[in-house]
C-alpha positions as CSV (number, residue, x, y, z in Angstrom):
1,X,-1.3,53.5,-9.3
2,X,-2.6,57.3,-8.5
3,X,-1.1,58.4,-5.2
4,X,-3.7,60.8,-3.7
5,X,-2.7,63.5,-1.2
6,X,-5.3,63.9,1.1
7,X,-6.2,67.2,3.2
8,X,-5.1,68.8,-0.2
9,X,-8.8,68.6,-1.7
10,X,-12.4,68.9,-1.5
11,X,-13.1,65.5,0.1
12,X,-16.2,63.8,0.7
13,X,-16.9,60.5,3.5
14,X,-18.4,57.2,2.0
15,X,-21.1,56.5,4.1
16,X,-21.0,52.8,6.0
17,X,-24.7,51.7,4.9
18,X,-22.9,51.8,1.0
19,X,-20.6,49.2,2.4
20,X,-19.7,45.2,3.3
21,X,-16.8,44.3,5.2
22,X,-15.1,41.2,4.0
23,X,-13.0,39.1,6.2
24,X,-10.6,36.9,4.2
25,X,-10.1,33.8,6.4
26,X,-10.0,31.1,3.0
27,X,-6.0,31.2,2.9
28,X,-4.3,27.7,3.2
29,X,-1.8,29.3,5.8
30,X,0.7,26.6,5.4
31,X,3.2,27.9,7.4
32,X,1.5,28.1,10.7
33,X,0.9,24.2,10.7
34,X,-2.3,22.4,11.0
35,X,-4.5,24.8,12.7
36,X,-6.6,27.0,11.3
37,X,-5.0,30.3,11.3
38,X,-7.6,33.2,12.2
39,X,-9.3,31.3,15.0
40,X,-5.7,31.2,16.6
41,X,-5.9,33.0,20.1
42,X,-4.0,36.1,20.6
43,X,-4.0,38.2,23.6
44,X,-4.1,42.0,22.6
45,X,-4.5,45.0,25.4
46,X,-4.9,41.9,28.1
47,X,-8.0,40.4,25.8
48,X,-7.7,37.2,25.0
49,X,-9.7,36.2,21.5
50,X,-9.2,34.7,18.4
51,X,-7.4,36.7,15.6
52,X,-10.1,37.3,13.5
53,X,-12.0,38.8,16.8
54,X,-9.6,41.6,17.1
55,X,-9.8,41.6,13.6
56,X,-13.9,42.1,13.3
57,X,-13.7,44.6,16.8
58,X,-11.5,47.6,14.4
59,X,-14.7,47.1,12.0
60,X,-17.8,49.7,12.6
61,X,-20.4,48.3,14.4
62,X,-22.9,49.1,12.0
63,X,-21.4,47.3,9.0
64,X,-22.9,44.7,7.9
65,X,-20.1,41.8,7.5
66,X,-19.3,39.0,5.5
67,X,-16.4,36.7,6.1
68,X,-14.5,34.5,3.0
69,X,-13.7,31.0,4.4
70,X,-13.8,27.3,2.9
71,X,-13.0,25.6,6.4
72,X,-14.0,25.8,9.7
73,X,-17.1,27.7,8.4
74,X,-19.3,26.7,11.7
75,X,-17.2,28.3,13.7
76,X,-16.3,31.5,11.1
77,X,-20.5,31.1,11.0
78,X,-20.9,32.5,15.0
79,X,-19.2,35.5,14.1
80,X,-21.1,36.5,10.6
81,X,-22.4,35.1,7.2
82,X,-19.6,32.9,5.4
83,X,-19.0,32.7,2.0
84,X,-17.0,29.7,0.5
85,X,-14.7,30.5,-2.7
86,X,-16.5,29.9,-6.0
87,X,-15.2,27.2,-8.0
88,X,-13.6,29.8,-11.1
89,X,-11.7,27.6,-13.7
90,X,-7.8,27.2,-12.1
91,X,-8.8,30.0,-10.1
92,X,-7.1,30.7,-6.1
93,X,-5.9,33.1,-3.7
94,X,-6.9,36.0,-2.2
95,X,-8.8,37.6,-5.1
96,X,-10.5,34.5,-5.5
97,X,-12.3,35.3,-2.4
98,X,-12.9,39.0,-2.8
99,X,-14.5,37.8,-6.2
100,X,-16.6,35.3,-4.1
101,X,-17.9,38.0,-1.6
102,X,-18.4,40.7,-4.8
103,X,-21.1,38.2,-5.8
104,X,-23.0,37.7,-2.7
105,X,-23.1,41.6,-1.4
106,X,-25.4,44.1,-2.3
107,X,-23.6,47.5,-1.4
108,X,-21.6,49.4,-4.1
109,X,-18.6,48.9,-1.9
110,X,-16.4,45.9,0.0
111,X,-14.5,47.0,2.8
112,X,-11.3,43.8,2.6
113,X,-9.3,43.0,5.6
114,X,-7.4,39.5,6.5
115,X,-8.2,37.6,9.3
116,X,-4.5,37.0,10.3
117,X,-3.8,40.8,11.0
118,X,-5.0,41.1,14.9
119,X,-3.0,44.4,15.8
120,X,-4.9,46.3,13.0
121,X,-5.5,49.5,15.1
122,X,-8.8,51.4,15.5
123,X,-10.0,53.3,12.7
124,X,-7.1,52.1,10.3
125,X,-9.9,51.8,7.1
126,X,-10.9,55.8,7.9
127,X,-8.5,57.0,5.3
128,X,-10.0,54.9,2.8
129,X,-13.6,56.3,3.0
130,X,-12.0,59.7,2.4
131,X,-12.5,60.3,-1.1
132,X,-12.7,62.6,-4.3
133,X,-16.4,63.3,-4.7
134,X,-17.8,61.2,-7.3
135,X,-14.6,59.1,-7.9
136,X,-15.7,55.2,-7.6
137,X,-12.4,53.5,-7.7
138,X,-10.3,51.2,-6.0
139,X,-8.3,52.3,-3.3
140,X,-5.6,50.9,-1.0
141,X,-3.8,51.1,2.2
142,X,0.1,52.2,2.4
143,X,1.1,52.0,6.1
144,X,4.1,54.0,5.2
145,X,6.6,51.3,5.2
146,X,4.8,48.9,2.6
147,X,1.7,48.8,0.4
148,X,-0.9,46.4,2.0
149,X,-2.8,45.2,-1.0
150,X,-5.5,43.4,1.2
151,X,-6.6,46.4,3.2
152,X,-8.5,48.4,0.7
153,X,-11.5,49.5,-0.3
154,X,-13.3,48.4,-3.7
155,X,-16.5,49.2,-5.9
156,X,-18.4,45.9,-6.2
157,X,-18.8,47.0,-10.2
158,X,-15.1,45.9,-10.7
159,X,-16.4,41.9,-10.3
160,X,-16.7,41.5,-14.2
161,X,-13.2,42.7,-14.4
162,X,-12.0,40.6,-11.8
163,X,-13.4,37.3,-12.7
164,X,-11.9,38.3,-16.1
165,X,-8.2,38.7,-14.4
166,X,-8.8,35.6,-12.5
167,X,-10.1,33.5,-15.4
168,X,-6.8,34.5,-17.2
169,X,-4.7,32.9,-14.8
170,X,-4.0,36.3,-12.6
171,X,-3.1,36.1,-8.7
172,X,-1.3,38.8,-7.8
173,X,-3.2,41.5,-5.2
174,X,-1.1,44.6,-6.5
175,X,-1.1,43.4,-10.0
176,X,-5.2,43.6,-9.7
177,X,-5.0,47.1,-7.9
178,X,-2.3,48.2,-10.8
179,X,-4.8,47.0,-13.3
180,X,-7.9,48.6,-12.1
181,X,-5.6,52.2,-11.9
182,X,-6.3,51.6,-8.0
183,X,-5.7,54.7,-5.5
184,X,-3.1,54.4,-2.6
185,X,-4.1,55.8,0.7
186,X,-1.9,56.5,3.1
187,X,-2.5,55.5,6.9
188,X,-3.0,57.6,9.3
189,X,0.0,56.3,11.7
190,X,2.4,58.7,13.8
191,X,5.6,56.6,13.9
192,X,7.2,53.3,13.4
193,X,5.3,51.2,16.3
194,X,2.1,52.1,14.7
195,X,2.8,50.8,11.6
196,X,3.4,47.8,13.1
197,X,0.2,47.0,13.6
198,X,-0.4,46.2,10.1
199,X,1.9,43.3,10.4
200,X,0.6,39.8,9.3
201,X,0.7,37.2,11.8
202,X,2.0,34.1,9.4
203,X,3.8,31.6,12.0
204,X,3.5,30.1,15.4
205,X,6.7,32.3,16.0
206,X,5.5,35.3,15.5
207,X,2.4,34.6,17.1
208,X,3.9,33.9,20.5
209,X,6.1,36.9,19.9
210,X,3.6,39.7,19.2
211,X,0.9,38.5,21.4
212,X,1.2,40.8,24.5
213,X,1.7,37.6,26.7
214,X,4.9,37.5,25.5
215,X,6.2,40.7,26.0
């Protein structure tokens, strides 16, 4: 995986109309019990909303958005156009529905992002869109603690290759990136408590304990 250094080059901003945000709210979420997990409410800077709310409000206001979901999908429906996961052989995961959304959009770029990640801060996909001029690869977020394989930015020309990893039994988010020689952006966060806020919200627990009503 390239590393790329940016502020060291001439760099160029991918423009929003070349681009589809996907929400990925098709997870099974088995460990936060029978609900679904991104319309879970969660009270961020006193506002009160489900997950995938604070989730959609980082998002430009002028991207068009499309969110990944196989329950629920009325609901998921109020908020944008749903797309269920295509049946692909043994196929599941996460990449199963980026490959889903690759085949509904139009733009030459998918802005990913999970539902379950309400503390994303403003802004946090800017880094992406900074990029060599004419270089159309993959590229995805390190928070600078951890490499967060769903937050990334991909060209929708990769979908042959990825129903081809998918087909072949693949799962693995970073194995995909690895595979497609993906770049790896670093965030723009000042200190530890930023990073923070690309923290996964996977339990009841941690639900209770990272939304601001319990702090």
């Amino acid at each position: 995986m390239i590393v790329l250094e940016l502020g060291k080059r001439a760099l160029d901003l991918i423009e929003t109309k070349d681009i589809t945000a996907v929400v990925l709210c098709g997870g099974e979420g088995s460990r936060f019990g029978p609900f679904e997990k991104p319309l879970a409410q969660f009270t961020k800077a006193g506002t009160t909303a489900a997950m995938v709310d604070h989730v959609l409000w980082t998002l430009p206001e002028n991207l068009p958005r499309l969110i990944s979901a196989n329950k629920c999908q009325g609901d998921y429906a109020t908020r944008g156009q749903v797309v269920g996961d295509e049946a692909l052989a043994d196929a599941r995961g996460p990449l199963l529905g980026v490959f889903s959304a690759m085949n509904v959009v139009s733009s030459r770029w998918i802005l990913v992002c999970p539902g379950d990640m309400p503390l994303l801060p403003q802004g946090w996909y800017q880094p992406l869109l900074e990029s060599v001029a004419d270089a159309e690869t993959s590229r995805v977020l390190h928070d600078g603690r951890r490499l967060q394989p769903l937050l990334c930015l991909i060209p929708t020309w990769l979908a042959e290759d990825l129903r081809n990893y998918l087909r072949d039994g693949g799962m693995s988010v970073q194995q995909w990136h690895s595979r497609v020689n993906a770049t790896e952006i670093l965030a723009s966060v000042a200190n530890e408590d930023a990073a923070s806020g690309f923290d996964n919200i996977n339990t009841q627990q941690a639900l209770e304990r990272l939304s601001d009503t319990q702090r």
